[in-house]
C-alpha positions in Angstrom: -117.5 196.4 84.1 -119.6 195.1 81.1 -121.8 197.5 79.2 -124.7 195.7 79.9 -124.3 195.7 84.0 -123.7 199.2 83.5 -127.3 200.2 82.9 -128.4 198.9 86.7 -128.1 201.3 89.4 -127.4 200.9 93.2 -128.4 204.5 93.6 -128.4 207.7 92.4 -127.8 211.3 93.2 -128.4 214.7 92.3 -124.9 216.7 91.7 -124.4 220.7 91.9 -126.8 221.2 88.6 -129.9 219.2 89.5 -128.9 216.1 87.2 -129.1 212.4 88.7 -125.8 210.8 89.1 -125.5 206.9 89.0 -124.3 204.5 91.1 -123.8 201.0 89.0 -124.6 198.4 90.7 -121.9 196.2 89.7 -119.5 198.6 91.1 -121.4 198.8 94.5 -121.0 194.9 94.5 -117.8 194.9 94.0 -117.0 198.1 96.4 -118.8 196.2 99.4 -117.3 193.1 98.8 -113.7 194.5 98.8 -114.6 196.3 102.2 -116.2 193.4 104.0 -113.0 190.7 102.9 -110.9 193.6 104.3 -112.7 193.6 107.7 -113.4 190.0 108.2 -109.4 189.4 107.6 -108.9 190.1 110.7 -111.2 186.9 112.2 -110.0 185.0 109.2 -113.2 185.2 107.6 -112.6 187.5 104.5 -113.7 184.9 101.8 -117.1 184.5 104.1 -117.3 188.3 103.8 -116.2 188.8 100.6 -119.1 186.1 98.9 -122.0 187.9 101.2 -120.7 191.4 99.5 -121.2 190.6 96.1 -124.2 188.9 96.6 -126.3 190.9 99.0 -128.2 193.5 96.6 -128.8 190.8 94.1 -132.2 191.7 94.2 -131.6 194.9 93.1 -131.1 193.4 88.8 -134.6 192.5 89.2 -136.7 194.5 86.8 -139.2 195.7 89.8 -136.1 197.4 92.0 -134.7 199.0 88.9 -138.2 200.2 88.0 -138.5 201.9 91.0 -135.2 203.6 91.5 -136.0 205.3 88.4 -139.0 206.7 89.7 -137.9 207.4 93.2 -134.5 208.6 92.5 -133.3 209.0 95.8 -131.2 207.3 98.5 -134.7 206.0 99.9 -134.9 203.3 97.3 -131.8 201.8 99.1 -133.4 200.8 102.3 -136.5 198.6 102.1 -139.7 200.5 104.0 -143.1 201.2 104.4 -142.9 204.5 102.0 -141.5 202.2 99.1 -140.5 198.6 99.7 -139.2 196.4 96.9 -137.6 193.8 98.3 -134.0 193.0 97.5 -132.2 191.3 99.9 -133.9 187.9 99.3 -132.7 187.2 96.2 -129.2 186.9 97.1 -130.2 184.5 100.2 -132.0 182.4 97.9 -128.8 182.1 95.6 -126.6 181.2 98.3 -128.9 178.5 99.5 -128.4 177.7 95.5 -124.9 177.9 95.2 -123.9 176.6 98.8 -126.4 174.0 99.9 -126.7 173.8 103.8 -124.1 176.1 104.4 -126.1 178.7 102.3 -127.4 179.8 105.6 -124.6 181.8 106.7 -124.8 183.9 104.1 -128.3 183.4 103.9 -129.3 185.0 107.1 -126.0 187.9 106.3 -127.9 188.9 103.1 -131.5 188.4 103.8 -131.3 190.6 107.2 -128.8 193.5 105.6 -131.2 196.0 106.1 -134.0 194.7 108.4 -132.0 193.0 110.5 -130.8 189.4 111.0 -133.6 187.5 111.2 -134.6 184.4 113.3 -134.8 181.1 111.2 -138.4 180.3 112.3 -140.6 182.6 114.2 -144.4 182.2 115.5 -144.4 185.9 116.7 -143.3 187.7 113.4 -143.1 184.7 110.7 -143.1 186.4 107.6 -140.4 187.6 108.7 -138.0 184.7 109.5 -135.6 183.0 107.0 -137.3 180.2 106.2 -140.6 181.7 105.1 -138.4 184.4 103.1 -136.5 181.3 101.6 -139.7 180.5 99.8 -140.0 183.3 97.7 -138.5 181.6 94.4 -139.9 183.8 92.1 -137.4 186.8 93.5 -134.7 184.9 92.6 -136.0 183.7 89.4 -136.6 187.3 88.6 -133.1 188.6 89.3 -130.9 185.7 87.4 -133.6 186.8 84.2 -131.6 189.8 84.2 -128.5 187.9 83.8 -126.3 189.7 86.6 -122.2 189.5 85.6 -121.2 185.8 85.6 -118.2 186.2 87.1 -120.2 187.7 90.4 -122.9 184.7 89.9 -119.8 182.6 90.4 -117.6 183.8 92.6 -115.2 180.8 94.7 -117.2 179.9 97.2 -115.1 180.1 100.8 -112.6 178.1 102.0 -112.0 179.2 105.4 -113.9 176.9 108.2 -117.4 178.2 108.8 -116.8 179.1 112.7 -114.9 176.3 113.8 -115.0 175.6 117.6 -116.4 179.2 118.0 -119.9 180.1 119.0 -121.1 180.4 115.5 -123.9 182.6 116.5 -121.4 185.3 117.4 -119.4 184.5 114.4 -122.1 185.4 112.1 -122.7 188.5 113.6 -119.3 189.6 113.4 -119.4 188.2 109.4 -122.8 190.3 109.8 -121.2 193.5 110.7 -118.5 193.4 108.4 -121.2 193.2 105.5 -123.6 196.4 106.4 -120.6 198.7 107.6 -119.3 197.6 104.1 -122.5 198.7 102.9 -122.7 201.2 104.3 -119.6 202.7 104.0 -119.8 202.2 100.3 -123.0 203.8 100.1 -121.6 206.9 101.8 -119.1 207.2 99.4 -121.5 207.8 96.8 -124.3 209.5 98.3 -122.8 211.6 101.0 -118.9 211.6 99.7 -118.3 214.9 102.5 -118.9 212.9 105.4 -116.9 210.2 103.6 -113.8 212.6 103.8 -114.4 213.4 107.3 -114.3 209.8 108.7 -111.1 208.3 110.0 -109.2 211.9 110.9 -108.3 210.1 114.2 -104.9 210.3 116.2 -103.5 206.4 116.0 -102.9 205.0 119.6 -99.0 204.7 118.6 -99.2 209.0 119.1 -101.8 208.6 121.8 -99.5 207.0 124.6 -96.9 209.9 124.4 -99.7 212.1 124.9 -100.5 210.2 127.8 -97.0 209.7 129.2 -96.9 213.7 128.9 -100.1 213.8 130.4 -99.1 211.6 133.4 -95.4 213.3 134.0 -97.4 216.6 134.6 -99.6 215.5 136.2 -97.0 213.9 139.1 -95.2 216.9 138.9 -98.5 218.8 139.8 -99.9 216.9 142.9 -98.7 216.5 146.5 -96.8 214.2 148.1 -99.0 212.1 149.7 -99.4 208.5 151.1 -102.6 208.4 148.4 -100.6 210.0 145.5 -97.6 207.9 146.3 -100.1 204.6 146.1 -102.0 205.8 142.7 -98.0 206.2 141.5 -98.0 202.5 142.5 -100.6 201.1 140.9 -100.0 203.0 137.9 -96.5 201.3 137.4 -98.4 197.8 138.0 -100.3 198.2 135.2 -97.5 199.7 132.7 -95.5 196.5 133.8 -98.5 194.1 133.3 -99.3 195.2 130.1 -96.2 193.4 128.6 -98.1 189.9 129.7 -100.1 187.9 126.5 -103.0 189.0 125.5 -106.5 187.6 127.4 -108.4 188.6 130.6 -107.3 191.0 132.9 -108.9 192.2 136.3 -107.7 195.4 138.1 -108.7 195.6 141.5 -107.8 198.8 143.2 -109.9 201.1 145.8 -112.2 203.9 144.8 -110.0 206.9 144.9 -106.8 204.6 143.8 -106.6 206.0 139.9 -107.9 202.8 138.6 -109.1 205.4 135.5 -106.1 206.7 134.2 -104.1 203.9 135.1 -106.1 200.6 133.2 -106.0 204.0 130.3 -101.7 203.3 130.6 -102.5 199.3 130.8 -104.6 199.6 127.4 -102.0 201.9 125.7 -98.7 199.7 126.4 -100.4 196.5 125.7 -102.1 197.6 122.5 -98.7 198.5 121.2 -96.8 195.2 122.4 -99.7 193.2 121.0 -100.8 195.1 117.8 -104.1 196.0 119.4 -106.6 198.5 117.0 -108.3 200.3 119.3 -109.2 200.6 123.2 -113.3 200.6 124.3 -113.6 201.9 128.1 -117.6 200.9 128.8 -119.1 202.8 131.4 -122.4 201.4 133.1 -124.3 204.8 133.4 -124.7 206.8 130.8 -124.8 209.6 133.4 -120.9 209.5 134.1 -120.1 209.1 130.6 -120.1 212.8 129.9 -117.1 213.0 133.2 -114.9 210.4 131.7 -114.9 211.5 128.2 -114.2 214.7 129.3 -111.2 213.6 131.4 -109.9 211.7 128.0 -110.2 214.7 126.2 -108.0 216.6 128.8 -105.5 214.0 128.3 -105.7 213.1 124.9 -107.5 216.0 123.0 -110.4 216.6 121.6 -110.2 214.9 118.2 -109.0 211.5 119.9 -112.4 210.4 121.9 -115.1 208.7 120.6 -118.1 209.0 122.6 -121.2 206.9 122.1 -124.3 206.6 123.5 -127.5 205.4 122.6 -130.0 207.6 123.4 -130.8 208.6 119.4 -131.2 205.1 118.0 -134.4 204.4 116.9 -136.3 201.0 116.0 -137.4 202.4 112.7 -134.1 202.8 110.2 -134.2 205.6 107.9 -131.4 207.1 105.6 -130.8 209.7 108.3 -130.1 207.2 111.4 -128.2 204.9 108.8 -125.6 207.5 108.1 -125.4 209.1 111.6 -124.6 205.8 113.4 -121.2 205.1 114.5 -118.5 202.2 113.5 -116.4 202.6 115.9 -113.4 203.2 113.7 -111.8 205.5 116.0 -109.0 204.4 117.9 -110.4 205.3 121.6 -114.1 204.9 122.6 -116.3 205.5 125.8 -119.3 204.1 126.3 -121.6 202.4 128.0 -122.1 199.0 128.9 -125.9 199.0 127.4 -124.5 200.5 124.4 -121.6 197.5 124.2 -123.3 194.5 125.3 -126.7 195.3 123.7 -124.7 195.8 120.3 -123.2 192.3 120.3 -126.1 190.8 120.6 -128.4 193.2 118.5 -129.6 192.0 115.3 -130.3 195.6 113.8 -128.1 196.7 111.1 -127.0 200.4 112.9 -126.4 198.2 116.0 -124.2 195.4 114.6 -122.2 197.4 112.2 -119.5 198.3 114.7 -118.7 194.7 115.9 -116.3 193.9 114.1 -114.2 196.4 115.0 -114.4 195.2 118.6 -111.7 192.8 117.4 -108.0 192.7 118.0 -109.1 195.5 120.8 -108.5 196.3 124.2 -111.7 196.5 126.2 -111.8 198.1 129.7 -115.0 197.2 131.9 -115.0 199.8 134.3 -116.7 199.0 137.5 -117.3 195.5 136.7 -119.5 194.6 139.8 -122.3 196.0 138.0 -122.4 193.3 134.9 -126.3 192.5 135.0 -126.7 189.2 136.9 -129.6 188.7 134.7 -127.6 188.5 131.8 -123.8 187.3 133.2 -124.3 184.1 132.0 -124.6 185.0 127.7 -122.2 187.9 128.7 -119.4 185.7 130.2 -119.7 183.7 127.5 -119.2 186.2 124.6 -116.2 187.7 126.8 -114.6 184.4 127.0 -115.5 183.8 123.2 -114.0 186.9 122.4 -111.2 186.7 124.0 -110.1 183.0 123.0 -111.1 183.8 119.3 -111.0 187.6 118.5 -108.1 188.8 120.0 -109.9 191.2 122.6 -107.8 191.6 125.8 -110.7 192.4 128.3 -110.0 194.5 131.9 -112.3 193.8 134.3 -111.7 197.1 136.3 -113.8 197.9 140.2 -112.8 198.5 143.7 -115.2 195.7 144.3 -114.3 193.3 142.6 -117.1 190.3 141.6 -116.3 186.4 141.5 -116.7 185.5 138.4 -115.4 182.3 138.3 -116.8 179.0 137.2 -118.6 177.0 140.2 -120.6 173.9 140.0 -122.7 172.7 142.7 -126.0 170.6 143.3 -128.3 173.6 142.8 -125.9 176.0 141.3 -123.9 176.0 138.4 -122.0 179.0 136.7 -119.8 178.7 133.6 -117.8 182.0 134.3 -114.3 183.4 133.5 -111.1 181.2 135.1 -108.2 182.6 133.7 -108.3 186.3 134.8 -104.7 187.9 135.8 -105.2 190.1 139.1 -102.7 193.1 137.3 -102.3 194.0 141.1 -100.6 190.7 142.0 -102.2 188.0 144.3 -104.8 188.4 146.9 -102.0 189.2 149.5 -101.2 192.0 147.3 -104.6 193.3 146.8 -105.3 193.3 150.8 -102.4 195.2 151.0 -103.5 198.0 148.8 -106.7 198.0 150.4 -105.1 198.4 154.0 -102.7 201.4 152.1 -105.8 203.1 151.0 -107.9 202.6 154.0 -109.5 206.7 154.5 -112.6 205.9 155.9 -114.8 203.7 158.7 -118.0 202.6 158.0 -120.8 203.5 161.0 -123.6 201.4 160.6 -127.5 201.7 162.4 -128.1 199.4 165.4 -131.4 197.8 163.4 -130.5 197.0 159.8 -134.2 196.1 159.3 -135.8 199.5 161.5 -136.3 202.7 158.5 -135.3 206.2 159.8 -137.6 209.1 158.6 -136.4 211.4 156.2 -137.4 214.0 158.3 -135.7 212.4 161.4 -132.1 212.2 158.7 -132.8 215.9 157.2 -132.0 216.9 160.4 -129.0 214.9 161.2 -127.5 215.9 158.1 -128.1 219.6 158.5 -126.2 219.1 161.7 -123.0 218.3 159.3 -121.4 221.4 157.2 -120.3 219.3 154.4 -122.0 215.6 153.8 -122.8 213.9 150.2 -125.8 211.9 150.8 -126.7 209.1 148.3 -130.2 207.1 147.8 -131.3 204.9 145.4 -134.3 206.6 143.6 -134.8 209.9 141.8 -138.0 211.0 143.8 -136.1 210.0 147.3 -133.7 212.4 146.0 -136.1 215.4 145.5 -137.8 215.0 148.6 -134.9 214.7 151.3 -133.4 217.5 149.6 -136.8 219.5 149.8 -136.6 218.7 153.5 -132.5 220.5 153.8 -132.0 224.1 153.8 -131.9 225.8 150.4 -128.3 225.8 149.4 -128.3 222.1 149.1 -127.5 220.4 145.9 -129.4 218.5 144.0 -128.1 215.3 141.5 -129.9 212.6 139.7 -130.5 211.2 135.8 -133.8 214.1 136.0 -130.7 216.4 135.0 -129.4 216.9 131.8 -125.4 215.5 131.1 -124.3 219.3 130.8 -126.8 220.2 133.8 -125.0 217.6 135.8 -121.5 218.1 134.7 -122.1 222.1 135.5 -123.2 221.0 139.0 -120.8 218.8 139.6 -118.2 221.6 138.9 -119.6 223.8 140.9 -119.7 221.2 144.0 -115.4 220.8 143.4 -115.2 224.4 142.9 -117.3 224.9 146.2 -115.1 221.9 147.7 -111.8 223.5 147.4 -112.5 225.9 150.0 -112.3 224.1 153.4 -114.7 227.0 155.1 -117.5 226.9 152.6 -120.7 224.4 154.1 -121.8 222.1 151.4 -124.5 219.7 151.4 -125.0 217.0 148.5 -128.2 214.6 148.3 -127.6 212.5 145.0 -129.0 209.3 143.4 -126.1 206.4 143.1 -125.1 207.9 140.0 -122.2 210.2 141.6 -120.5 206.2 143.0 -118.9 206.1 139.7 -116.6 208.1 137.7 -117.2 211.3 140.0 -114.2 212.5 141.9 -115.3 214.3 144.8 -114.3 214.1 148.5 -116.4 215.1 151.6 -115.8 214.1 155.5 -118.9 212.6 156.0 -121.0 210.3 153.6 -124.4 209.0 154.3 -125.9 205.9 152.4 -129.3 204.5 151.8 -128.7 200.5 152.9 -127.7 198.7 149.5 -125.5 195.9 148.2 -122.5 195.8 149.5 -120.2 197.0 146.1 -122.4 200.0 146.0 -121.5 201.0 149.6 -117.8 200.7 149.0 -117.9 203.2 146.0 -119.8 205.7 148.1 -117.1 205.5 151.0 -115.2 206.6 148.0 -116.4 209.8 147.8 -115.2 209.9 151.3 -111.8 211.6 152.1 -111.1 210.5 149.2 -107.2 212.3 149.2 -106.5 210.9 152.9 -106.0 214.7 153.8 -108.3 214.5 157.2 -106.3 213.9 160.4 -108.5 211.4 161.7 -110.8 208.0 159.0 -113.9 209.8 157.1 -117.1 208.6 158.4 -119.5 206.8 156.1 -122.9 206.3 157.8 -125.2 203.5 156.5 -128.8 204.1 157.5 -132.3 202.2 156.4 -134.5 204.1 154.6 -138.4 204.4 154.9 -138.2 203.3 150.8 -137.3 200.3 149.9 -134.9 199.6 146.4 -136.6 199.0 143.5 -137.9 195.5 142.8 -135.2 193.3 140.9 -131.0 193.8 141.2 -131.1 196.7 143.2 -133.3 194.8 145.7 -131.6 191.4 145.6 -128.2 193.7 146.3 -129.4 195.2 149.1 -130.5 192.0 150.7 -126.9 190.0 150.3 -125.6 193.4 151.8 -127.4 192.8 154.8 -126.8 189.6 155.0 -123.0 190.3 154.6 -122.7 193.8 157.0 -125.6 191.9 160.1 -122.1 189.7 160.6 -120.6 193.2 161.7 -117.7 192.7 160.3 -114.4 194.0 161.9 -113.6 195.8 158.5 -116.4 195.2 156.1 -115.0 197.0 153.3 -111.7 194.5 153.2 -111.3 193.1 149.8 -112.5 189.1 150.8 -116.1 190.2 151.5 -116.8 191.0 148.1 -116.3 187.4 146.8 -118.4 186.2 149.6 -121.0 189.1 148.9 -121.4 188.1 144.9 -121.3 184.4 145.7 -124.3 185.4 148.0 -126.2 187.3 145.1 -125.8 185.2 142.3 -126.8 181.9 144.3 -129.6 183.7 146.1 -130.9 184.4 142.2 -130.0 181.0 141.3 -128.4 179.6 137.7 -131.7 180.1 135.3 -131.9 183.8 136.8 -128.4 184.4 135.2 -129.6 184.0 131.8 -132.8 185.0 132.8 -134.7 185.7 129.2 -132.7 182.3 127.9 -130.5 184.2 125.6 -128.1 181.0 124.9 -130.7 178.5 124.0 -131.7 180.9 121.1 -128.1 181.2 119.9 -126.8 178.0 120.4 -124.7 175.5 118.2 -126.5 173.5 116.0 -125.6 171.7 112.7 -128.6 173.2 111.1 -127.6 176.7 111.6 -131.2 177.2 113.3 -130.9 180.9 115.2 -133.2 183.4 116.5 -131.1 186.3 115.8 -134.2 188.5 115.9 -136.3 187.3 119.5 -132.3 187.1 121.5 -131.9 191.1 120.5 -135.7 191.8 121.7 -135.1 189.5 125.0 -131.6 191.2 125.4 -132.5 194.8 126.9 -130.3 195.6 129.9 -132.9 198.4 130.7 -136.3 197.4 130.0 -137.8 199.5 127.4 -139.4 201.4 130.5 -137.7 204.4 129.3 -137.3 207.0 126.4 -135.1 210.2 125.7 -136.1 214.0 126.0 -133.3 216.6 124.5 -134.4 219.3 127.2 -134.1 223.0 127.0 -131.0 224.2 129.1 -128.2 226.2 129.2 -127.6 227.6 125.6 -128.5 224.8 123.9 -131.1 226.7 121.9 -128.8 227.1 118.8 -128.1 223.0 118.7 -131.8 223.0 118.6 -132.5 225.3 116.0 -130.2 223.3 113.9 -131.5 220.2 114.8 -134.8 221.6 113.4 -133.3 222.6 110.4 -131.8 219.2 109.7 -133.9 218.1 106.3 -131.4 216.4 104.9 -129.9 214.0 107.3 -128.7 214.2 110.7 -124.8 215.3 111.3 -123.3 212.6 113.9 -121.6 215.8 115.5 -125.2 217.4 116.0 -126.3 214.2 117.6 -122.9 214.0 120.3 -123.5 217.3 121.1 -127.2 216.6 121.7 -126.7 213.8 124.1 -125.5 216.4 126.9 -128.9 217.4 126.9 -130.9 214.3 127.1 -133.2 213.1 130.2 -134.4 209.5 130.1 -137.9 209.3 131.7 -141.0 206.3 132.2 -141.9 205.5 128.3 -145.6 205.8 129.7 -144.5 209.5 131.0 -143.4 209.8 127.4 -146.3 209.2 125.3 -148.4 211.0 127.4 -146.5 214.3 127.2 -146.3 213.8 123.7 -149.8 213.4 123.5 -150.1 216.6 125.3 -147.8 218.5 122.9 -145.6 218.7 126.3 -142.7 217.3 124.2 -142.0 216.5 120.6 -141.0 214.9 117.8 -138.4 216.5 116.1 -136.9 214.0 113.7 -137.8 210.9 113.6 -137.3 208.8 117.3 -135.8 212.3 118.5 -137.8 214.2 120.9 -137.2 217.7 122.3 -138.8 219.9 125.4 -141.5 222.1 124.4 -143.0 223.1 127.6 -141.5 224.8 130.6 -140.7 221.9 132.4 -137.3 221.6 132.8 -136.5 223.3 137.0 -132.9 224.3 137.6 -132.3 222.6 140.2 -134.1 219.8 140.3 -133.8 218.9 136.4 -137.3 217.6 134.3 -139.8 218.0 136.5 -142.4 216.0 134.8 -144.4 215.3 138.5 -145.7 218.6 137.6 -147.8 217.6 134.9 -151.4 216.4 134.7 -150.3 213.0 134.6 -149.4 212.5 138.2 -146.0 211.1 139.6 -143.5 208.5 138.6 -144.8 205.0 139.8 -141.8 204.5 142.5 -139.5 201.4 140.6 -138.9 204.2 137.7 -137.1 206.3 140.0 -133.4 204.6 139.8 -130.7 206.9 139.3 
């Protein structure tokens, strides 16, 4: 490092004795650069990488940055805001544009969005924010070379590598995008925060995960009867251990609810990450309600410094140096989470979002119930599977008792570019009936009018006539009132409860379960269909798609121990599902089950069934917010990074997170109060087991009321007693009247 660079600072830092330690510039350059080559290497991308590193804080030579750090002498004057902006990210956009011509924009749009976020390249809503008005801020750049930055950084070899060849470049420079701000990241850390540095990567490899699982496994078969159901999930466990030797690509699993699909695509993953040099396994959940179950069962397996468990509740729009160091990379080798959480990411644009793509790659990615991909986006999210798995080395698992047709099909009206080379891991349709028929438990009883509504009164009273029945509806407030119609021992469960609320009711309802004389009754949104192990005689279900009905008849002698099939009662409800999916399911359900179908469960329905709902929404509905025209391949490199991450939202922004008071949680609260100088990613796991997602309108208005509030920034906590425990938030109670009915969904 030259004398001269060694006067500009990056950052600084106080030490133990109050003084301000620096962080040169030049060394930060060259710090991020060396981090981002390292992770691009393994998309063959490092030169791209490497170049955006040592280029992106240019701007931070210029006279007015190095001004201000002086003044503000604090991590703050890293990340460009409101409280003190001085722009430094355009400068180095400007110089690749310089240096690079047209192909400047890569880096361009790396550089320039490295802390606000990748930007779109022309914008009528926001543009003073897009790339090319950015790009016409000469002066910046003009300001920065005045300070004559090291030469040797000015020029660097430019990159050799192909600039996205045949891939969908739009991905590709998010991935390039993500290796740059972890890299920044990262590197910042270092310096400003070097103890949580130290704790990062103390994570089991998967090479001494799969004997833990193996272990796991053997106990676990020496543990459990021998039964025709045991003997099956033995089965299908062995399936997947031998699959796992095939190449690397797309995988489906199709097996029964109650089959051990879980632990078994969990063996899959293990063997083939070690045959194929896999880095890491993902298992995305769709409901963030479950998430808590499976982690938990991992942890059992694995331990409890081998799962990463990720969420999203905490992530706010506005980046500050708290969220910036709290967010996760996903550098551990196993991860749950959920499929808002993965999908959303690879196509966010925000840098806390994005920073973890890249280590998606060379992974092993299990879907779990995969019937539930969003029709409204399966057209830009079989596309980035298929991308990622031809160019990134991701082995994807498409995991579900019900399993969805997903291949290509192209008709007069209807036209679906989908997935065509997925490997059934259970063998061939033949094969797959087969196991159905093996694990057949249950029959399905359905109403004699699929269009005519019961009562709930008229159903309280036929399921008080049954001493154990799980009941499951669609919506939250359906929930609360059939169960305020039963007698008062029955159980409550919906997303108005809490993760640890939940998981502690769910316990009780196994513990309660286990003895065959105790009478139990369950009503229960659809958020005990997945990832909840429990088994009861009788199930009732609201009318719904037809996937959704299968995973409740899993629930349903769900160990084959009864004598005689479980009954599964379908009945109309005097509610109908919310407008949208849950709607459009429910009517190619009753299209499917008004056939009456000798067994309408039997594995060939459910291609006809998803055929039916993806035509019936036709082919613009399955890219409904036209994600792909934003991102597509042009030679101009012309993107809107920013307007595709605000059109892709797999829940509408309809909702927002509460921590609520329960249990003991008043000492994780205390602490979070006390958190003045960042927020601890450990606080913020622990956290999520308390969080209730409620109607962003609900929201604002108890907030406005001082019912809830803000804690930290974006992170809100219960300050009235509102929070019933039984029933979970019970926000109806308040001034502001009751949920409006399509916000009631799990």
């Amino acid at each position: 490092m030259s004398e001269k660079s060694s006067v500009f600072l990056a950052h600084v830092r106080p030490d133990s004795n109050g003084q301000w330690l620096p962080h040169h510039l030049e060394d930060h350059l060259r710090g991020v650069a060396d981090l981002a080559e390292s992770f691009a290497a393994a998309f063959g991308a490092g030169d791209w990488a490497k170049l955006a590193g040592l280029w992106h804080d240019l701007g931070k030579y210029r006279e007015a940055f190095q001004r201000y750090i002086r003044s503000a002498s604090g991590y703050e004057a890293h990340i460009e805001t409101s409280l003190g902006k001085v722009d430094h990210s355009t400068a180095g956009a400007l110089y690749a544009m310089e240096r690079m011509k047209g192909l400047g924009r890569i880096l361009a749009y790396l550089i320039a969005g490295h802390h606000a976020g990748l930007p779109d390249w022309q914008s009528a809503e926001a543009p003073g924010s897009s790339l090319i008005n950015r790009l016409q801020q000469a002066n910046l750049l003009a300001d920065t070379l005045a300070a004559a930055p090291p030469a040797d950084i000015l020029n660097a070899s430019l990159p050799t590598s192909n600039p996205g060849g045949e891939r969908d470049h739009a991905l590709w420079i998010r991935l390039l995008f993500s290796c740059l701000v972890d890299a920044d990241f990262l590197d910042t850390e270092h310096f400003m925060a070097p103890d949580k540095t130290a704790r990062r990567g103390r994570y089991p490899t998967l090479a001494e995960l799969e004997p833990r699982f193996e272990a796991h496994m053997a106990r676990l078969a020496g543990q459990v009867e021998d039964t025709p159901v045991n003997r099956t999930r033995a089965q299908v466990l062995e399936r997947c251990r031998n699959a796992a030797e095939q190449s690397p690509g797309l995988f489906s699993l199709s097996v029964p609810t109650g089959g051990g699909k879980t632990l078994a695509s969990l063996g899959f993953a293990l063997r083939h990450a070690r045959q194929h040099g896999k880095r890491r396994i993902l298992y995305v959940i769709p409901y963030t309600s479950i998430i808590e179950q499976t982690a938990d069962v991992f942890r059992k397996v694995f331990g409890a410094d081998a799962v990463l468990e990720h969420h999203s509740n905490f992530e706010t729009d506005q980046e500050t140096p708290s969220s910036r160091l709290a967010c996760e990379n996903w550098d551990a080798p196993l991860i749950v989470t959920t499929s808002v959480q993965f999908f959303e990411s690879l196509f966010a644009n925000r840098t806390s979002r994005t920073r973890k793509l890249h280590n998606i790659v060379d992974s092993v990615v299990i879907l779990d119930e995969a019937q539930l991909l969003p029709p409204d986006f399966l057209t830009p999210i079989l596309k980035t599977i298929r991308e990622l798995s031809r160019y990134y080395g991701v082995s994807f698992v498409l995991c579900t008792a019900t399993q969805p047709d997903l291949s290509s099909r192209h008709g007069f009206d209807f036209s679906l570019q989908g997935l065509d080379d997925v490997r059934e891991i259970m063998g061939d349709a033949a094969a797959v009936h087969e196991l159905h028929e093996g694990l057949r438990r249950v029959e399905l009883l359905l109403p004699d009018d699929l269009l005519k509504p019961v009562t709930w009164e008229t159903l309280a009273a036929e399921l008080a006539n049954h001493p154990r029945v799980l009941c499951i509806v669609d919506r939250r407030d359906d929930a609360r009132i059939l169960h305020g119609l039963l007698p008062p021992d029955t159980v409550h469960l919906s997303g108005l409860m809490c993760g640890q609320h939940r998981s502690k009711v769910i316990a009780e309802i196994k513990q309660r379960l286990r003895n065959p004389n105790t009478p139990l009754r369950v009503i229960s949104t659809q958020l005990v269909e997945a990832g909840v192990d429990v088994d009861f005689p009788v199930v009732y279900r609201a009318l719904a798609g037809l996937d959704s009905i299968a995973q409740a008849a899993g629930r349903c002698n769900r160990e084959g121990r009864l004598f005689t099939l479980g009954q599964v009662v379908v009945f109309v409800p005097p509610t109908q599902p919310p407008a949208g999916h849950l709607r459009q399911a429910c009517q190619a359900g009753r299209q499917v089950l008004q056939r009456r179908p000798i067994d309408p469960l039997a594995p060939a329905l459910f291609t006809e069934y998803f055929q039916g709902l993806y035509w019936q929404k036709g082919t613009e509905q399955l890219d409904k917010k036209g994600i792909l025209s934003l991102l597509k391949n042009n030679q101009r490199l012309e993107f809107s990074f920013r307007t595709a991450a605000e059109r892709f939202q797999l829940i509408p922004e309809i909702q927002a997170p509460v921590i609520v008071r329960y249990g003991d949680n008043e000492r994780l609260l205390a602490q979070l109060a006390r958190s003045s100088d960042g927020l601890d990613r450990k606080l913020l796991r622990q956290l999520q087991r308390y969080v209730v997602n409620i109607p962003r309108r609900v929201h604002q208005q108890l907030l406005k009321e001082g019912t809830i509030t803000e804690q930290q920034p974006g992170i809100y906590v219960q300050v009235a007693p509102i929070y019933d425990p039984v029933l979970g938030l019970r926000v109806d109670n308040a001034p502001i009247g009751h949920y409006a009915p399509d916000d009631l969904i799990t």
